[in-house]
N, CA, C and O atoms as a GROMACS GRO file, in nm:
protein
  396
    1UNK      N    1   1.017   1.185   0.402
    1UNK     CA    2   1.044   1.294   0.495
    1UNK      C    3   1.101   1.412   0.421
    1UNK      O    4   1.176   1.396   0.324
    2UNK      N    5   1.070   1.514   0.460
    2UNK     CA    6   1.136   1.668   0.412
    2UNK      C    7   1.249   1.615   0.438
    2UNK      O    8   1.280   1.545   0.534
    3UNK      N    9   1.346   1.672   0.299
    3UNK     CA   10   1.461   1.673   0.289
    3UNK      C   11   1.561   1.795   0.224
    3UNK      O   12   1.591   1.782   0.105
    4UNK      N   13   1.595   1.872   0.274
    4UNK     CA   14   1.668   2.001   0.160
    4UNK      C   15   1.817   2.000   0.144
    4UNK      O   16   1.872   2.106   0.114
    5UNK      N   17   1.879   1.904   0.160
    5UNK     CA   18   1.975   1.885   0.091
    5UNK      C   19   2.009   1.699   0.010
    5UNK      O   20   1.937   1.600   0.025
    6UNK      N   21   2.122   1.708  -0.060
    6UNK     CA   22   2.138   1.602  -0.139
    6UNK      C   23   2.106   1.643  -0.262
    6UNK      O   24   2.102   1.759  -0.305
    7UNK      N   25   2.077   1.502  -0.338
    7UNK     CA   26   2.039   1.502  -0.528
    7UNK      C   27   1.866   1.505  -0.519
    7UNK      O   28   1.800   1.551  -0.612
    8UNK      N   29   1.807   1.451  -0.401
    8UNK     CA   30   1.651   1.398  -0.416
    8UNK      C   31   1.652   1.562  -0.288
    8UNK      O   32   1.726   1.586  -0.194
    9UNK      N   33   1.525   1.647  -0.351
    9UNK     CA   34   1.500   1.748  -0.194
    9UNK      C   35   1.339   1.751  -0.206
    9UNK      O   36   1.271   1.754  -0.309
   10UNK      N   37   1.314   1.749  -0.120
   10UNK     CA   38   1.162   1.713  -0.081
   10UNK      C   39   1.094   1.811   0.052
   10UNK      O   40   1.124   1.803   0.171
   11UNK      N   41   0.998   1.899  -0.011
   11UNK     CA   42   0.937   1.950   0.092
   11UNK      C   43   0.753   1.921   0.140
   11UNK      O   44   0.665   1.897   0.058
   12UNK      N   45   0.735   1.930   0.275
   12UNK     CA   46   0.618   1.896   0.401
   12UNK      C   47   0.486   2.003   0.276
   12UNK      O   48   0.530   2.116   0.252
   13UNK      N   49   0.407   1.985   0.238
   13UNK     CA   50   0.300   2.090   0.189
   13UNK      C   51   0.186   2.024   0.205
   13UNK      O   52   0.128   1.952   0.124
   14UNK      N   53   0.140   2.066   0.368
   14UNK     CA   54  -0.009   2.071   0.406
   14UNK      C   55  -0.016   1.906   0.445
   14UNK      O   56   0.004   1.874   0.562
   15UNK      N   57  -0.035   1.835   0.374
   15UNK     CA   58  -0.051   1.690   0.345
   15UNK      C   59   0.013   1.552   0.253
   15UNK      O   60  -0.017   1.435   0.232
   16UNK      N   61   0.150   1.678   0.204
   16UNK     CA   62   0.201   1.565   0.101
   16UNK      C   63   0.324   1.629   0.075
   16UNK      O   64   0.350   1.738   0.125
   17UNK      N   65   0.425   1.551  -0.022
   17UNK     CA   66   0.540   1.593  -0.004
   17UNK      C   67   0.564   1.624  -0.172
   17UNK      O   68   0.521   1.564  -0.270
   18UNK      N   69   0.659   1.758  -0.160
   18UNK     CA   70   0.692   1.773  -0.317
   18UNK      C   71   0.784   1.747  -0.368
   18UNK      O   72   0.851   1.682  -0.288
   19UNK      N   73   0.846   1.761  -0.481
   19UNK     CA   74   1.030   1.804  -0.477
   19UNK      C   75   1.018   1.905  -0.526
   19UNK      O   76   0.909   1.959  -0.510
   20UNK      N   77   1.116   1.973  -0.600
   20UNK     CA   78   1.119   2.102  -0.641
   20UNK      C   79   1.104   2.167  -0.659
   20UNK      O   80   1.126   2.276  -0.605
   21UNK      N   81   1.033   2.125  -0.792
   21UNK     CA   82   0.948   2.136  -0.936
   21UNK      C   83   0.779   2.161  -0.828
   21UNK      O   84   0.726   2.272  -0.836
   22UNK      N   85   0.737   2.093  -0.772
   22UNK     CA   86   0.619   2.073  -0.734
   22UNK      C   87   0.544   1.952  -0.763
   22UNK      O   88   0.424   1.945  -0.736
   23UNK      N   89   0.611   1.850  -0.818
   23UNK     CA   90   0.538   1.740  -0.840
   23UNK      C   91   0.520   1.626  -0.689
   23UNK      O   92   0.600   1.599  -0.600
   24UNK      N   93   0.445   1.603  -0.703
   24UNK     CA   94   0.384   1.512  -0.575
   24UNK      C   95   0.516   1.419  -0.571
   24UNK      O   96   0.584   1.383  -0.668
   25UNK      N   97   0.536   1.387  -0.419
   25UNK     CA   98   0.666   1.257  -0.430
   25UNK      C   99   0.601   1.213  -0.319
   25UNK      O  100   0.663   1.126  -0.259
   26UNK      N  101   0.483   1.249  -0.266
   26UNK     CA  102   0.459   1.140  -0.139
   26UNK      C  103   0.343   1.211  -0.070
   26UNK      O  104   0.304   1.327  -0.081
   27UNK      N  105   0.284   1.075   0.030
   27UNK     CA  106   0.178   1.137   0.088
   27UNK      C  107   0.210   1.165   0.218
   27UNK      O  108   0.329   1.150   0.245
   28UNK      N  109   0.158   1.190   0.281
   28UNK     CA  110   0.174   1.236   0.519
   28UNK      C  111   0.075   1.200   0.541
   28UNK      O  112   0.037   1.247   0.648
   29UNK      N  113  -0.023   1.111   0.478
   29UNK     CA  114  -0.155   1.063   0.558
   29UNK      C  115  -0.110   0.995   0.632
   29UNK      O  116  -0.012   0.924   0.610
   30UNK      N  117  -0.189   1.001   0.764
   30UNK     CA  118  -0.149   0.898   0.830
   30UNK      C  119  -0.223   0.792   0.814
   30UNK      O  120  -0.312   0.810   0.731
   31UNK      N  121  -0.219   0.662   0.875
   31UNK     CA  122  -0.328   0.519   0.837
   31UNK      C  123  -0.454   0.546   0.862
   31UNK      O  124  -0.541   0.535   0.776
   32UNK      N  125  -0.479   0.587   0.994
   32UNK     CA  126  -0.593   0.606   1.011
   32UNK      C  127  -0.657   0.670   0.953
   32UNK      O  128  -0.766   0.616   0.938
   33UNK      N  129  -0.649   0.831   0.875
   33UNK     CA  130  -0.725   0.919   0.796
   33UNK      C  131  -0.710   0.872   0.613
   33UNK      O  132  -0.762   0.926   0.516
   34UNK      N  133  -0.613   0.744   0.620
   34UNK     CA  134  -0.633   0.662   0.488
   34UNK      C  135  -0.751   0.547   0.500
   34UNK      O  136  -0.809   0.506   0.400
   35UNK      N  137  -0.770   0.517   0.584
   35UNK     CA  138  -0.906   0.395   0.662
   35UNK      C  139  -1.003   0.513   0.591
   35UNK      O  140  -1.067   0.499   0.487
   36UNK      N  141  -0.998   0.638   0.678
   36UNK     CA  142  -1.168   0.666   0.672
   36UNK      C  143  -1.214   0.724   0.494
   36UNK      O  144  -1.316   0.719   0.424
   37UNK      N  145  -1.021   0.798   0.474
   37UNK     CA  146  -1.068   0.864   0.303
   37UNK      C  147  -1.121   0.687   0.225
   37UNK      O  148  -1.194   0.702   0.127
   38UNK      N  149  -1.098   0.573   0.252
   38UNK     CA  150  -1.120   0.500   0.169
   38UNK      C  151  -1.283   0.431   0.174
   38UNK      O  152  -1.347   0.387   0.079
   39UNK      N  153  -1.320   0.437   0.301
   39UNK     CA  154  -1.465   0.433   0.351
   39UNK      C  155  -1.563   0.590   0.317
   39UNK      O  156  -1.678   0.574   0.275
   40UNK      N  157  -1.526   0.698   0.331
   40UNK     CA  158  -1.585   0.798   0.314
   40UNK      C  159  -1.511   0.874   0.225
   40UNK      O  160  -1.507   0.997   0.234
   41UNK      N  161  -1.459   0.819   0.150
   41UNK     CA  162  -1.474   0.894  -0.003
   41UNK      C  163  -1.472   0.812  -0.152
   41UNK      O  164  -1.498   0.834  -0.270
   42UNK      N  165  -1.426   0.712  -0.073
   42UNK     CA  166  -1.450   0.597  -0.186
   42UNK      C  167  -1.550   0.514  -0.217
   42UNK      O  168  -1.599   0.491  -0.328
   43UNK      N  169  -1.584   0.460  -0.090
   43UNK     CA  170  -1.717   0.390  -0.026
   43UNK      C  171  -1.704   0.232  -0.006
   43UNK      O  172  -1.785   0.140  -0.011
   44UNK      N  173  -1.550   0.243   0.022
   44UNK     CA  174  -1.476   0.108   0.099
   44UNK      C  175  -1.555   0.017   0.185
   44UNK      O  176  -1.577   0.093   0.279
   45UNK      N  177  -1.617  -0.107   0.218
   45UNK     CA  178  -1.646  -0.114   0.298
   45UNK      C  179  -1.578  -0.091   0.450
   45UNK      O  180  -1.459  -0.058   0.446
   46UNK      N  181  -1.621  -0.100   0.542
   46UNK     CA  182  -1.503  -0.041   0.660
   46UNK      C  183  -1.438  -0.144   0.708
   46UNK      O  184  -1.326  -0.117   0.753
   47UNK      N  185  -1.482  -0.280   0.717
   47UNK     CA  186  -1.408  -0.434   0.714
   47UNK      C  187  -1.263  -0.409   0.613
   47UNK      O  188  -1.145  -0.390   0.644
   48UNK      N  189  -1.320  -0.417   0.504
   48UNK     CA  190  -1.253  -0.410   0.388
   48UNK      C  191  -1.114  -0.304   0.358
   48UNK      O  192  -1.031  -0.339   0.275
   49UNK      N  193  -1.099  -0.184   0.426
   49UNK     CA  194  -1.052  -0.103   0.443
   49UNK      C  195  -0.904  -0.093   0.568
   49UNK      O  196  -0.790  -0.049   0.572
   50UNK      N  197  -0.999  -0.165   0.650
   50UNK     CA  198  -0.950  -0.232   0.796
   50UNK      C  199  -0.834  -0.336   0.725
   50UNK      O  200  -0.716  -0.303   0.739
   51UNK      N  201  -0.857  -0.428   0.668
   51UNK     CA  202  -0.776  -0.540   0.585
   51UNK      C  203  -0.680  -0.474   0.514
   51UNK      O  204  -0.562  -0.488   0.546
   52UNK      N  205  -0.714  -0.398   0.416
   52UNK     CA  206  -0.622  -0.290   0.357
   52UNK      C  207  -0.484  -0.246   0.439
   52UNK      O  208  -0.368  -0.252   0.398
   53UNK      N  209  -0.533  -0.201   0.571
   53UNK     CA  210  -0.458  -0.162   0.621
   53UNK      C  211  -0.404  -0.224   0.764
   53UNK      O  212  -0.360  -0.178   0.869
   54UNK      N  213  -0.427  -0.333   0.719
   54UNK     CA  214  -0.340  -0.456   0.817
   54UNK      C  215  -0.327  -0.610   0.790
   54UNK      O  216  -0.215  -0.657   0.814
   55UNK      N  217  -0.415  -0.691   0.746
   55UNK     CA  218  -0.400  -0.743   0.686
   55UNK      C  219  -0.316  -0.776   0.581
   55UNK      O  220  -0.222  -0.855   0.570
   56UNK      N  221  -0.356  -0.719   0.529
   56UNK     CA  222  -0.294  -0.708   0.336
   56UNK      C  223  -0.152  -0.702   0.380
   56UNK      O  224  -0.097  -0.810   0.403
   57UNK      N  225  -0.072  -0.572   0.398
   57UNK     CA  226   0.022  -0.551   0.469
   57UNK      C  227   0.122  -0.693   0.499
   57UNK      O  228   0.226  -0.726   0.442
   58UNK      N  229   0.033  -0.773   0.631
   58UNK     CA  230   0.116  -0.814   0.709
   58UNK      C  231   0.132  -0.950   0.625
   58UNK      O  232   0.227  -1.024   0.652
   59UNK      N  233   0.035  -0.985   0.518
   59UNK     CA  234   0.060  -1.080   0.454
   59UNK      C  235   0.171  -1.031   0.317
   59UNK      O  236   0.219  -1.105   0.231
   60UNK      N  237   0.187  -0.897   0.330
   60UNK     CA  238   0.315  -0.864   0.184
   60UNK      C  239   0.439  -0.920   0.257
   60UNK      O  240   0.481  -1.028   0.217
   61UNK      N  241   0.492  -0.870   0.340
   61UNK     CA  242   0.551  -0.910   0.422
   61UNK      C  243   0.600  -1.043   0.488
   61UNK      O  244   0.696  -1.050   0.565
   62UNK      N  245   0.531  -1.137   0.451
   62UNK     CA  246   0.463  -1.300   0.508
   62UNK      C  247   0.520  -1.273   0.695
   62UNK      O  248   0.601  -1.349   0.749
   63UNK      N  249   0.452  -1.140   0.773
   63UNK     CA  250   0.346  -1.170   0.898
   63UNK      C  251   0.249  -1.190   0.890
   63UNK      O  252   0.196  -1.135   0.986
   64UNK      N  253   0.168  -1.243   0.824
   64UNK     CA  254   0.019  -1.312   0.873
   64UNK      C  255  -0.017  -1.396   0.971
   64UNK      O  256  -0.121  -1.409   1.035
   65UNK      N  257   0.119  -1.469   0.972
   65UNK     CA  258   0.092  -1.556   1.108
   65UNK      C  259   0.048  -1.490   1.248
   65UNK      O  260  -0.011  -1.551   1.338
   66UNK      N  261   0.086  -1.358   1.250
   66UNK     CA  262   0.123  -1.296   1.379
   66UNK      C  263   0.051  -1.178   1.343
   66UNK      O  264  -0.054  -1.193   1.406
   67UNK      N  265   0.045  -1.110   1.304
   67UNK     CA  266  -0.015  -0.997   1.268
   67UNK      C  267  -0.127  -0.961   1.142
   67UNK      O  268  -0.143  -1.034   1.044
   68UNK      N  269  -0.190  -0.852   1.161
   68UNK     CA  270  -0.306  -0.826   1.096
   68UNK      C  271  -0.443  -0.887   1.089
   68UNK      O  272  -0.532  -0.852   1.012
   69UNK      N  273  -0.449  -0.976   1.173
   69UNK     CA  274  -0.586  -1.025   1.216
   69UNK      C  275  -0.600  -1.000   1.384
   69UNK      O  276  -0.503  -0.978   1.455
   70UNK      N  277  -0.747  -1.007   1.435
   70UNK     CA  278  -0.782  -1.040   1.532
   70UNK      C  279  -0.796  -1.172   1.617
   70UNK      O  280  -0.902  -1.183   1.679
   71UNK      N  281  -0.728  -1.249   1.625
   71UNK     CA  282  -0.703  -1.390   1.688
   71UNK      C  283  -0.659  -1.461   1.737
   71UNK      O  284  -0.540  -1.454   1.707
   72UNK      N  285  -0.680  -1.572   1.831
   72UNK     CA  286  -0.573  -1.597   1.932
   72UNK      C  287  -0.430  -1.605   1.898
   72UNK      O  288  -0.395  -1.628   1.782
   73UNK      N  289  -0.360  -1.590   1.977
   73UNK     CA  290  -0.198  -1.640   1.962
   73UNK      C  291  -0.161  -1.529   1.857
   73UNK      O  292  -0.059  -1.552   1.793
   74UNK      N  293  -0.228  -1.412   1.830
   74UNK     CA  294  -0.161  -1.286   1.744
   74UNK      C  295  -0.108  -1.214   1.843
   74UNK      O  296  -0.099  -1.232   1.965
   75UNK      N  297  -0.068  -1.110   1.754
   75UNK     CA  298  -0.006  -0.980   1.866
   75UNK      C  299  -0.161  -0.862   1.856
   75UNK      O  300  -0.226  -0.812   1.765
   76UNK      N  301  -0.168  -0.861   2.002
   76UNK     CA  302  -0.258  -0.800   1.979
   76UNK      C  303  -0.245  -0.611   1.979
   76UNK      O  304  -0.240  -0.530   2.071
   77UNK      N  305  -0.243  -0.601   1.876
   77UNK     CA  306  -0.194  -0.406   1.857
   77UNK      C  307  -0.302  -0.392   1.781
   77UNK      O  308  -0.325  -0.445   1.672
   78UNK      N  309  -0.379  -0.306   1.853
   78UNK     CA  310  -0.501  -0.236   1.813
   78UNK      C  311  -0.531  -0.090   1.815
   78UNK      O  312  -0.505  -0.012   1.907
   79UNK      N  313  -0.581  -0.067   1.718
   79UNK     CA  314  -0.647   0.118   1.735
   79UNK      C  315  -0.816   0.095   1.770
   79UNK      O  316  -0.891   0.052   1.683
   80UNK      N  317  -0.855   0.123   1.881
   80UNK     CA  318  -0.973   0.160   1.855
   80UNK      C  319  -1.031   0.254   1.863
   80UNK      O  320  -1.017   0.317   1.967
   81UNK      N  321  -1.110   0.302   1.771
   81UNK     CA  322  -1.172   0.444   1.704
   81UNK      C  323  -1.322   0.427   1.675
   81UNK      O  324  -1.384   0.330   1.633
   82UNK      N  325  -1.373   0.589   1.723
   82UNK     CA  326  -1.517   0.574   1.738
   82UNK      C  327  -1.561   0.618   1.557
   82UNK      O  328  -1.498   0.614   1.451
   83UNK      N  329  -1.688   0.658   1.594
   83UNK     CA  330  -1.765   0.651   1.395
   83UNK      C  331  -1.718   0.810   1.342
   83UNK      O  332  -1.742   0.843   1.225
   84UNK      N  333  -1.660   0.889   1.422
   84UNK     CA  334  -1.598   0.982   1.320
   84UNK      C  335  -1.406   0.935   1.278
   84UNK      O  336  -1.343   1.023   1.219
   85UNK      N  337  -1.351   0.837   1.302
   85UNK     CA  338  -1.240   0.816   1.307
   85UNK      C  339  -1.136   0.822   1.383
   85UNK      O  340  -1.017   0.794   1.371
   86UNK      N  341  -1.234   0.882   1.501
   86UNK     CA  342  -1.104   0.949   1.610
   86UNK      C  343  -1.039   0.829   1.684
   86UNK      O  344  -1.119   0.753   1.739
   87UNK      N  345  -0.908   0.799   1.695
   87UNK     CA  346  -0.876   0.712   1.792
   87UNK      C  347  -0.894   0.722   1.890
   87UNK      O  348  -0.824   0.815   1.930
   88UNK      N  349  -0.979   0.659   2.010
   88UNK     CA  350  -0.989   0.647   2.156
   88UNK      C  351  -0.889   0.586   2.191
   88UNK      O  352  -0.796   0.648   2.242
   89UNK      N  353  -0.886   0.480   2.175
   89UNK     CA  354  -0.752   0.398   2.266
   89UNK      C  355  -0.674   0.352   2.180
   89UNK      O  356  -0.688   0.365   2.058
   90UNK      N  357  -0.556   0.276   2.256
   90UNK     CA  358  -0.483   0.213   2.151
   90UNK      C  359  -0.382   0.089   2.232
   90UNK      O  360  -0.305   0.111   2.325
   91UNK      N  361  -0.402  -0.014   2.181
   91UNK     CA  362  -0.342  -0.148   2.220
   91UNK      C  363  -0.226  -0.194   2.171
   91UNK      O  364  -0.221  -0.199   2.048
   92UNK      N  365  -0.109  -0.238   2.246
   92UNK     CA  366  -0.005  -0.248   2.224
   92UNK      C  367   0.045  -0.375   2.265
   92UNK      O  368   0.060  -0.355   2.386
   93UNK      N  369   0.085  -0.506   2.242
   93UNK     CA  370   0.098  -0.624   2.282
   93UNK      C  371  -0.035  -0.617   2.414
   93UNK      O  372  -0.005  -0.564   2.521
   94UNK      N  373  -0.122  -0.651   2.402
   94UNK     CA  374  -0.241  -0.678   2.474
   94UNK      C  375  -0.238  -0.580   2.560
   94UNK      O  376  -0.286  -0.641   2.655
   95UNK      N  377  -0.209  -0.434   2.616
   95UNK     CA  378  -0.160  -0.369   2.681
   95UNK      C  379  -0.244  -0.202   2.670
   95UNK      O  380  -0.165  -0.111   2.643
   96UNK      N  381  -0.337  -0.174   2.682
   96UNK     CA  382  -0.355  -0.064   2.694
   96UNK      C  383  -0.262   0.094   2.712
   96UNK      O  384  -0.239   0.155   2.816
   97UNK      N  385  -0.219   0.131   2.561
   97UNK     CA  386  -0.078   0.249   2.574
   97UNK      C  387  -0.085   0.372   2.589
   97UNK      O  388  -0.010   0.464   2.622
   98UNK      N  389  -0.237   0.354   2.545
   98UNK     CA  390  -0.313   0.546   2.454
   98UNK      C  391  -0.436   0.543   2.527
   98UNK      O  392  -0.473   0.426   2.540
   99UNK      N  393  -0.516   0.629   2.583
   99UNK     CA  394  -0.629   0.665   2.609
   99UNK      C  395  -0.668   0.775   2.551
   99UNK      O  396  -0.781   0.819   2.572
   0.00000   0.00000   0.00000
């Protein structure tokens, strides 16, 4: 997060964060526009990408039991998004939150 005071100061630029000097200290992507840069600019598969960013995750962590897959007895928190990336809805313990 932008920060301008303390020893560490960090400023918001466009898409990423600097410190001072100007050297990169961070990104503001959000997940979803990291899904699609890794499918459409990398050439991720979109499964594969999907895992990346839930999966993988919930197993660093050891939630795998509960999270980052699609399957019974998970939590079901979902984004679903059409073929340009846009989120349509969004699922929250089995719960429809976002339209």
């Amino acid at each position: 997060t932008e920060s301008k005071s303390g020893d560490y100061k960090f400023k918001f630029a466009t898409n990423h964060y600097t410190d001072e000097s100007g050297v990169l200290s961070g990104s503001a992507l959000t997940m979803m526009q990291a899904v699609k840069n890794c499918v459409t600019k990398i050439g991720i598969d979109l499964a594969e990408a999907l895992r990346m960013a839930s999966l993988y995750p919930a197993r660093a962590v050891g939630l795998e039991n509960n999270f980052g897959s699609i399957q019974e007895n998970y939590m079901a928190n979902l984004v679903i998004f059409d073929a340009d990336f846009q989120v349509q809805k969004m699922v929250q313990n089995g719960e429809i939150v976002h339209v």
